[in-house]
C-alpha positions in Angstrom: -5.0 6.1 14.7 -1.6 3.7 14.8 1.4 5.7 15.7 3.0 2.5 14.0 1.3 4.0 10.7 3.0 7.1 11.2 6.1 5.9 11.9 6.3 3.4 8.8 5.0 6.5 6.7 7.7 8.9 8.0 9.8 6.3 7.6 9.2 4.8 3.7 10.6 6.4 0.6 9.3 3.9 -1.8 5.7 2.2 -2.2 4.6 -0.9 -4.6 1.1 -0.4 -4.8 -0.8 -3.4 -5.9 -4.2 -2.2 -7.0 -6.0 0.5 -5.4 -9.4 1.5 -4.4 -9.8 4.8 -6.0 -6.5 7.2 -8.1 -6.4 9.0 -4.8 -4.2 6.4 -3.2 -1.7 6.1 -6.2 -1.9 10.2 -6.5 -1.6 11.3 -2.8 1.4 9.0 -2.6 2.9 10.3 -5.6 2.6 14.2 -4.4 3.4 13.7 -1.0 7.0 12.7 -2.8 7.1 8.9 -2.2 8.8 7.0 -5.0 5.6 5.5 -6.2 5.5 2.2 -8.5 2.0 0.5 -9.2 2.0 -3.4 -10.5 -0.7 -3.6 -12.6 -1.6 -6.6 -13.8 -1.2 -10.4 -13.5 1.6 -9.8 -15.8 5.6 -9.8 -14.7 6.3 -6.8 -16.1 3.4 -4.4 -16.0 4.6 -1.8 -13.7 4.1 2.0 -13.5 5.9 4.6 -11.6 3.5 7.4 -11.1 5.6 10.8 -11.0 4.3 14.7 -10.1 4.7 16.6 -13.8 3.7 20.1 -13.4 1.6 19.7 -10.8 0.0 16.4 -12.3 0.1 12.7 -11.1 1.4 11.0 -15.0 2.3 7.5 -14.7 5.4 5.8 -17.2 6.1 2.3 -17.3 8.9 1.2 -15.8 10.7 -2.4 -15.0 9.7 -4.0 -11.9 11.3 -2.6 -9.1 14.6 -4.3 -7.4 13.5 -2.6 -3.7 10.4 -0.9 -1.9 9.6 -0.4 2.0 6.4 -0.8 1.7 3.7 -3.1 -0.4 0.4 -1.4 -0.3 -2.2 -3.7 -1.1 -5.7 -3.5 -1.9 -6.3 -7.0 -2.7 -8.6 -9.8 -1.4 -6.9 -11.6 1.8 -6.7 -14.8 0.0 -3.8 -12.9 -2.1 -1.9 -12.1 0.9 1.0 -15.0 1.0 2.0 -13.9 -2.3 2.1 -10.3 -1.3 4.1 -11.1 1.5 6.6 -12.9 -0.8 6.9 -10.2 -2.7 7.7 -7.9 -0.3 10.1 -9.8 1.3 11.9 -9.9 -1.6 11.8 -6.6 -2.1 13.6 -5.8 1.2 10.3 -4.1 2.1 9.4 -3.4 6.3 5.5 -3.6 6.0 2.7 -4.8 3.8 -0.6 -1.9 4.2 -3.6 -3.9 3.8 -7.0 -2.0 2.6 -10.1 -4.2 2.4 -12.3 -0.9 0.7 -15.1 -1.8 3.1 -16.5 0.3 5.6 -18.7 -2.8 7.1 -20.0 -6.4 6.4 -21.1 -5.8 2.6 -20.4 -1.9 2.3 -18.0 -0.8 -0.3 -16.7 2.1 0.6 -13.0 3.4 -0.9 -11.9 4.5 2.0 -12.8 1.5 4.1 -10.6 0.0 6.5 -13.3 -2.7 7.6 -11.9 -6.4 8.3 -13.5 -9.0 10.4 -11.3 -9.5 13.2 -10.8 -13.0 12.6 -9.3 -12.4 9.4 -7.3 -9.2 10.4 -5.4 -11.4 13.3 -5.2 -13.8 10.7 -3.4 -11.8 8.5 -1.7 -9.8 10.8 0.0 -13.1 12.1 0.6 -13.8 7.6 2.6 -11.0 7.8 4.6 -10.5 11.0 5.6 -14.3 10.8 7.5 -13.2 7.7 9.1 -10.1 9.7 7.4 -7.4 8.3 4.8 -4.7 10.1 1.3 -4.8 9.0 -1.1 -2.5 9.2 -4.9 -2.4 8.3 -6.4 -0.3 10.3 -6.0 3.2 8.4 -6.7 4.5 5.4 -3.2 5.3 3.5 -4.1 8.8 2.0 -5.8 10.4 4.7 -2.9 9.6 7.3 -0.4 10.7 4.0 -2.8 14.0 4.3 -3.2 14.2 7.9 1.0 14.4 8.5 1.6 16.6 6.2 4.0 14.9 4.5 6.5 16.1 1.7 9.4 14.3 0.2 
């Protein structure tokens, strides 16, 4: 497990997720206390902050957000420039990649699985812009695993 994970993850208030494999990346965020907002669409303006209400993860659209420190993305690589401009103009430190695959072909929504090609690839995207990246872990189990409460 990257000790550069935990320290972005100890480090970040706020999280853009754009798209997600399953709720539980969206919902472990939001009840660990991160200042969660989800873009969810094509659309400029479709964003949702999901909030903890009485012990439930509710989500309430909100405007796109002026600032995030981190872009959590589970998107196809091909996608990744324009992530990377977004964070940047977010003032965000990393973009968190998730592929959703556990293998060559095998879904899996905990899956972490990128060729290595493309994960150098990408990884060289991402740090030529300035930002960590990671790609290597799924989100909510290290979330889980630190313990961690905002």
């Amino acid at each position: 497990m990257s000790t550069e994970a935990e320290r972005i993850l100890k480090a970040a208030n706020r999280i853009l997720v754009v798209d997600w494999p399953s709720r539980d990346v969206p919902d472990t965020l939001a009840r660990a206390g991160y200042a969660v907002v989800v873009k969810g669409g094509p659309e400029p303006d479709n964003y949702q902050a999901q909030e903890l209400r009485d012990g439930s993860v509710v989500a309430r659209r909100v405007s796109p957000p002026d600032h995030t420190d981190l872009v959590y993305s589970h998107r196809p690589l091909a996608e990744l420039p324009g992530n990377v401009e977004m964070a940047r103009g977010l003032g965000a430190s990393t973009v968190w990649c998730q592929s959703g695959l556990a293998g060559p072909g095998m879904n899996d929504p905990e899956g972490c699985w990128v060729p290595e090609d493309q994960s150098r690839e990408a990884r060289s995207t991402v740090e030529s812009a300035g930002l960590a990246y990671v790609d290597d872990v799924y989100i909510a189990d290290l979330v889980r695993k630190l313990g961690i409460s905002r």
